[in-house]
N, C-alpha and C positions, 0 to 999 in steps of 0.2 A: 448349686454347682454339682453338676454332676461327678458324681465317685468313682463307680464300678457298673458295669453290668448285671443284672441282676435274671433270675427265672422265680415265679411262683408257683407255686404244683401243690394238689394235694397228694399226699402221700400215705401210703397205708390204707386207702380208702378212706380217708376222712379229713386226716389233720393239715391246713396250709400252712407253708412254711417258704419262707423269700430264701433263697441259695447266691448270695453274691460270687462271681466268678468273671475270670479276667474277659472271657470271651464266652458265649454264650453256648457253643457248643461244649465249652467244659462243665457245665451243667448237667447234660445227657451221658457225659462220659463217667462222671460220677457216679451218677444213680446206676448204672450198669456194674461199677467197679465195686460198690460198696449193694447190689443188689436190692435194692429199695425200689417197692411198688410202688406205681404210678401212674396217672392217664397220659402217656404220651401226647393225645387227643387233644388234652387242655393242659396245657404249658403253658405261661404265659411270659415272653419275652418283654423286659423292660429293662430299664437300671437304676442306682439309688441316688437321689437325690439329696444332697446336702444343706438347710438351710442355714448358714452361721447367725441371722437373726436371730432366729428363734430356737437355734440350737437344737433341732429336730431334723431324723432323714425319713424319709417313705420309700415308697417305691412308685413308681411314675412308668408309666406308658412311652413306645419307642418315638411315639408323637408327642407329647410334652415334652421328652428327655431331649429333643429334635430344640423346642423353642430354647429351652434351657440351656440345651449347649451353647446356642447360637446367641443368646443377651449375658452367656458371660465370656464368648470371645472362647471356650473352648474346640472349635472345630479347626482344624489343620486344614482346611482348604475345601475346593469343591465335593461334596458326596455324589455319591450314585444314586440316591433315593433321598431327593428332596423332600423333607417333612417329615423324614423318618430316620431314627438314629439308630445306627449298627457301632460295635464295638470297633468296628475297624475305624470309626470315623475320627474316633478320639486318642483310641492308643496310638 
């Protein structure tokens, strides 16, 4: 089940780190506000995935989080970008 939107970046020149947020541009809006380097370059747009089986989350791809919405009945109707999941699809 999909959770949240999520971004990966590394940060500082080195370290990754997953930044859960409601919409993906609040990600960007962040790293601005609280000044924290970054490649803008390589962002990577996903969201977090929840498994209740196995009681682990990840982070997934806007194309997996796309299948995932979609076999558990999260998607509110048709997208604009079939195969690919944006934050507005779910909120």
């Amino acid at each position: 089940m999909i959770t949240s939107a999520a971004c990966r970046a590394a940060i500082n020149s080195n370290e990754v780190v997953t930044i859960r947020c409601h919409r993906h541009c609040d990600f960007f809006e962040t790293m601005k506000l609280l000044h924290i380097d970054y490649d803008k370059n390589n962002v990577e747009q996903g969201f977090i995935d929840w498994n209740e089986e196995k009681r682990i989350e990840r982070f997934v791809s806007r194309e997996e989080a796309y299948q995932i919405a979609l076999r558990e009945g999260q998607l509110s109707g048709l997208t604009d970008t079939p195969g690919q999941l944006f934050s507005e699809d779910i909120y």
